[in-house]
Structures are given as structure tokens and as C-alpha cells.
Z-matrix of the N, CA and C atoms (Angstrom, degrees):
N
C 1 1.438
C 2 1.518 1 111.09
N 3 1.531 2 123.34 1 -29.82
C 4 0.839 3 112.82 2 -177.16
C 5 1.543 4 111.78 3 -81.11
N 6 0.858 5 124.10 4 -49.58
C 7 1.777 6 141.29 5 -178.52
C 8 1.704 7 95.53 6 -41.77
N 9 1.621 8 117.49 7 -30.59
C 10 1.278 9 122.55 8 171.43
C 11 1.531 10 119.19 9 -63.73
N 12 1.199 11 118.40 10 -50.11
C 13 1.724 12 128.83 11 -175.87
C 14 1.770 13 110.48 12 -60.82
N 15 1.555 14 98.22 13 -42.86
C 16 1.576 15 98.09 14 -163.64
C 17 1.440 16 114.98 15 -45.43
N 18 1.282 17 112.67 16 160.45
C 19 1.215 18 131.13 17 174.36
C 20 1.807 19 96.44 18 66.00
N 21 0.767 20 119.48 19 6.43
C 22 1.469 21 111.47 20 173.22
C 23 1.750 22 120.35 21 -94.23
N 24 1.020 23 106.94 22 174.67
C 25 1.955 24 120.41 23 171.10
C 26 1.309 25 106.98 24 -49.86
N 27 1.180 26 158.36 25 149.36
C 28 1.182 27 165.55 26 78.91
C 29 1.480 28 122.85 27 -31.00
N 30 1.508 29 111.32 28 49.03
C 31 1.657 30 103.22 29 -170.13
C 32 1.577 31 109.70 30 68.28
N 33 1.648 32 111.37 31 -114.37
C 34 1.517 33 120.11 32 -158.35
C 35 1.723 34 86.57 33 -112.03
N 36 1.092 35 140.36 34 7.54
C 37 1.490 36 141.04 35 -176.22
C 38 1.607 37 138.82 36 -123.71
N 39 1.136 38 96.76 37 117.39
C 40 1.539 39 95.57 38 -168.93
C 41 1.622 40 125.52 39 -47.48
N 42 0.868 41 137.04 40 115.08
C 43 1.089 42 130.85 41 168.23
C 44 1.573 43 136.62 42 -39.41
N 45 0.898 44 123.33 43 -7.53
C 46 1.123 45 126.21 44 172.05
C 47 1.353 46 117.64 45 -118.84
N 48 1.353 47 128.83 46 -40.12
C 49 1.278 48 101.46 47 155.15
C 50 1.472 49 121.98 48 -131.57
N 51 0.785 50 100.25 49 56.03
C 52 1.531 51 119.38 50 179.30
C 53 1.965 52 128.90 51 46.40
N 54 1.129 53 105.62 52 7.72
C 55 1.610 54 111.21 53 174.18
C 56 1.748 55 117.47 54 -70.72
N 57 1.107 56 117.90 55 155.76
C 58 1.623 57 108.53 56 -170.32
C 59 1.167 58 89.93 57 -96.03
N 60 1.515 59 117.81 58 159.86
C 61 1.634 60 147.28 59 -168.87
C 62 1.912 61 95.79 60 -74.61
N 63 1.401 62 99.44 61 -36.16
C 64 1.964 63 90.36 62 169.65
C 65 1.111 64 115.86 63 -77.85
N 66 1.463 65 124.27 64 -3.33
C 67 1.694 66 123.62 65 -177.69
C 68 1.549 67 93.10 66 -87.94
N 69 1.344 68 102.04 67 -47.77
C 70 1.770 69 106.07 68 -172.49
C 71 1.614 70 112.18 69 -56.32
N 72 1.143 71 103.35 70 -40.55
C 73 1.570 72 108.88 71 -177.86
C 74 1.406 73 110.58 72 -74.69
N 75 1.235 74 127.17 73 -33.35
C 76 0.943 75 120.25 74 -176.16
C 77 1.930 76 120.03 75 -94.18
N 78 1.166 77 115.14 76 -11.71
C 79 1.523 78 127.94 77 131.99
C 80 1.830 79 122.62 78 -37.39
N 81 1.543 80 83.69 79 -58.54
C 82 1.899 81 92.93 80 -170.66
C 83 1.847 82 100.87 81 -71.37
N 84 1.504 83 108.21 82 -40.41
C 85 1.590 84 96.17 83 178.74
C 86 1.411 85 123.64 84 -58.17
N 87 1.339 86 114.91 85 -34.18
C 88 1.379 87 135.28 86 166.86
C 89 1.901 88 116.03 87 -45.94
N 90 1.255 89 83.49 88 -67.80
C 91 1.406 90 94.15 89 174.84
C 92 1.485 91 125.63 90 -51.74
N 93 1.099 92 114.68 91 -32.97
C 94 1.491 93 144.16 92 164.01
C 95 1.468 94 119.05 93 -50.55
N 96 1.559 95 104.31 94 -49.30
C 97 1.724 96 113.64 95 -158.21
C 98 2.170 97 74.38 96 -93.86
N 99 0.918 98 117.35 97 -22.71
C 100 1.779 99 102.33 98 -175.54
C 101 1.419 100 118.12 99 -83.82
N 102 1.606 101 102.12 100 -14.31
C 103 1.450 102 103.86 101 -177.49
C 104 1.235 103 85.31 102 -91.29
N 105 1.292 104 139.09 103 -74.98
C 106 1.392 105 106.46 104 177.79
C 107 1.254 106 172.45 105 -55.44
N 108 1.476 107 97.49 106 2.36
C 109 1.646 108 120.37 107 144.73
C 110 1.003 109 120.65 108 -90.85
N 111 1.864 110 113.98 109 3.01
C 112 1.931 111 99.67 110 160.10
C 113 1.643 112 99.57 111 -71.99
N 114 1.388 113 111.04 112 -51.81
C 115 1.325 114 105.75 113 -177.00
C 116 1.119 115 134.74 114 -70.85
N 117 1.704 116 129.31 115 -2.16
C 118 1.628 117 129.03 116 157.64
C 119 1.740 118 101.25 117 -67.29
N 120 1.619 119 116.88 118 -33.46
C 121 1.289 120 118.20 119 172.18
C 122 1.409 121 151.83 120 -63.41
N 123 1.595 122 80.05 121 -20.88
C 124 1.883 123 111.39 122 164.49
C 125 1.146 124 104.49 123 -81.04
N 126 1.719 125 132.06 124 -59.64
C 127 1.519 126 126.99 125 173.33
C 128 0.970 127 113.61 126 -40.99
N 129 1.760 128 136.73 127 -49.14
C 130 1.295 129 152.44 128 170.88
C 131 1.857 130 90.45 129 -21.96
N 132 1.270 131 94.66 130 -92.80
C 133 1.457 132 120.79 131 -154.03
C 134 1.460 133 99.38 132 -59.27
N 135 1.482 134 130.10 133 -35.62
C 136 1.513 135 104.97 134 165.75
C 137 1.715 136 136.15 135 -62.40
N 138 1.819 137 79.65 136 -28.59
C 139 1.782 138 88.47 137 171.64
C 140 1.299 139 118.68 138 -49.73
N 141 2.226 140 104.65 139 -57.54
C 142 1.505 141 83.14 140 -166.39
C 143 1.377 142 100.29 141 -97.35
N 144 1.282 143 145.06 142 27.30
C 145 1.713 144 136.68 143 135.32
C 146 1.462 145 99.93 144 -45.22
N 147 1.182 146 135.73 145 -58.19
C 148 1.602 147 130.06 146 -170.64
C 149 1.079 148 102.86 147 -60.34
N 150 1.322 149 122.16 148 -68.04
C 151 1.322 150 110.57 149 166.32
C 152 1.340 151 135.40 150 -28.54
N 153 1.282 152 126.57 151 -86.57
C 154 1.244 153 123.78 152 146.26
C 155 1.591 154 118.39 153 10.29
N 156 0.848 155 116.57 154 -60.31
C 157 2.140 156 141.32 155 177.70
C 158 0.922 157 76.27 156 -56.58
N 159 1.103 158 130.06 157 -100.66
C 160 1.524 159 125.87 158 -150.88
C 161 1.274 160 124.84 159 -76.69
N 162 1.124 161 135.24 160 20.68
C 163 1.323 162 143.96 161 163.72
C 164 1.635 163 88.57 162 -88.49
N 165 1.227 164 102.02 163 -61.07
C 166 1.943 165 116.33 164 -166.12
C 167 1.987 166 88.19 165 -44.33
N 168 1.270 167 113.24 166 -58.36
C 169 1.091 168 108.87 167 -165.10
C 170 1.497 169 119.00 168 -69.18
N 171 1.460 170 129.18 169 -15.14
C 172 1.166 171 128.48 170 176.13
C 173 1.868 172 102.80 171 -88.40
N 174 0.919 173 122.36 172 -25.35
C 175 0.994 174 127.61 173 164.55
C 176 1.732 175 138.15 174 -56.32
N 177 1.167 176 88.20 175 -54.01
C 178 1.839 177 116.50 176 144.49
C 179 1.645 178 109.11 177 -50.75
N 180 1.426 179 119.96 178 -81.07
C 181 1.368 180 96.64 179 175.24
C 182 1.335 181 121.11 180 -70.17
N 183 1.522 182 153.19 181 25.07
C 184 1.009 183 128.66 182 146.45
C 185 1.922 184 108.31 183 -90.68
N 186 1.041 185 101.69 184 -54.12
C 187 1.557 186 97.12 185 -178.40
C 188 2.374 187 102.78 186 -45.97
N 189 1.110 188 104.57 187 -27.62
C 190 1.549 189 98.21 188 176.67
C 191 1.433 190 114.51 189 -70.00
N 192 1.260 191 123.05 190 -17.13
C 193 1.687 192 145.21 191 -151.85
C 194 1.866 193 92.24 192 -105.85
N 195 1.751 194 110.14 193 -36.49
C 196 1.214 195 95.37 194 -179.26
C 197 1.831 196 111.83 195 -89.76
N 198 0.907 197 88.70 196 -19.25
C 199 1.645 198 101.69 197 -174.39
C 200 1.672 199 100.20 198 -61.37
N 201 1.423 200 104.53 199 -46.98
C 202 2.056 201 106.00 200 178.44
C 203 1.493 202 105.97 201 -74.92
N 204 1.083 203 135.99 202 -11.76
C 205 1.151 204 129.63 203 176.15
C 206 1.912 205 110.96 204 -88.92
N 207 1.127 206 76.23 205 -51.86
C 208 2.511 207 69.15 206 164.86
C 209 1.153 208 101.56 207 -82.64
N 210 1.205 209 150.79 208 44.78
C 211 1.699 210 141.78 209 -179.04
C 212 2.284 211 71.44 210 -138.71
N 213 1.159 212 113.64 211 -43.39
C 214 1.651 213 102.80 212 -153.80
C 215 1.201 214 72.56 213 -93.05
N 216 1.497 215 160.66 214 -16.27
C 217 1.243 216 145.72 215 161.96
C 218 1.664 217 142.13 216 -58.69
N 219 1.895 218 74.50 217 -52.13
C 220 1.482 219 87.37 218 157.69
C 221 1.426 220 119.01 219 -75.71
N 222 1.096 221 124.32 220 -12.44
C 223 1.887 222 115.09 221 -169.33
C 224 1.866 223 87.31 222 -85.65
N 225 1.474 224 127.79 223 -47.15
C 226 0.875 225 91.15 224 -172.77
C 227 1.447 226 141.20 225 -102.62
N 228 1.555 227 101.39 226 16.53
C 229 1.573 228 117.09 227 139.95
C 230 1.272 229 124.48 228 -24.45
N 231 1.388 230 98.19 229 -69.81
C 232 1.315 231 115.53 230 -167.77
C 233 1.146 232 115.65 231 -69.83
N 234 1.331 233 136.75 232 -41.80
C 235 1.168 234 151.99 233 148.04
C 236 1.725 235 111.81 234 -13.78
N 237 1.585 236 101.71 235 -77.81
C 238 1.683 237 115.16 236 179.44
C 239 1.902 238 119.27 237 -52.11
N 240 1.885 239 95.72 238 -17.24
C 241 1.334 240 103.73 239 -175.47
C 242 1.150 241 93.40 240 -77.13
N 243 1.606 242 131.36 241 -55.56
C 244 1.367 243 117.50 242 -145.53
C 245 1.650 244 92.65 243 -83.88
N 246 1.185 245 134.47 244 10.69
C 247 1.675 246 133.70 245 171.64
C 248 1.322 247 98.35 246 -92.20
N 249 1.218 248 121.21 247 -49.94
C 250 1.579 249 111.68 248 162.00
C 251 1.541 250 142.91 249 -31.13
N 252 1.170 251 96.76 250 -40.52
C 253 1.411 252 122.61 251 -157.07
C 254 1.730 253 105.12 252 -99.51
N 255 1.529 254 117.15 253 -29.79
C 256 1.489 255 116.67 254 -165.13
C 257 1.841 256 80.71 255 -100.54
């Protein structure tokens, strides 16, 4: 009789190692709702990496924007000096 049952249902329990099919499911739903807040968390983090980029990059061109403005400052400093001077 027994050699008859194996590999079969146990009611609500797995046969092999004995946990109920609502423990299992409710493991796998779990597991489920976490994989998918790894991946709202990856979108997360690529968003503000792009971001990031382009912050970095607006940043970059403003500090480049100040750098041409004392370069066109200084030239024409220098400029008004040597009109000064002759």
C-alpha cells in the first residue's frame, strides 16, 4: 500500500518534504513581489544615473561658460592696459 501512495498528493502537502502548497505559494508570491522591486529599483537607479549625467553635464558646461568669460575678461584687461600705457 505504501509503494502505492508514493509520489502522489498528500492532501494540501508535498510529498517530499512535507511543507503545504499555501506555504509554497506564499514563499513564491513573496519572491515575486521582491523581484519586482529589484526591478522598479534598477529603473530607479538608471533614471537618476542619467540624471546624474546630465546634471554632471550641465555643470560642465556652466563652469566652461565661466572659464570663457575670465579668458574674454582677462583679454580685455589686458588689452585696455596696454592702451593705457602707450
Amino acid at each position: 500500500m505504501a509503494s502505492q501512495n508514493r509520489g502522489k498528493s498528500n492532501g494540501n502537502k508535498s510529498s517530499k518534504c512535507g511543507l503545504h502548497y499555501k506555504d509554497i505559494h506564499g514563499h513564491v508570491r513573496r519572491i515575486v513581489k521582491l523581484m519586482s522591486n529589484i526591478e522598479i529599483l534598477r529603473s530607479n537607479c538608471k533614471m537618476i544615473n542619467a540624471k546624474s549625467i546630465q546634471n554632471a553635464t550641465k555643470l560642465h558646461n556652466a563652469e566652461s561658460k565661466i572659464a570663457d568669460e575670465k579668458r574674454k575678461y582677462n583679454s580685455f584687461i589686458a588689452k585696455h592696459e596696454c592702451k593705457l600705457r602707450s
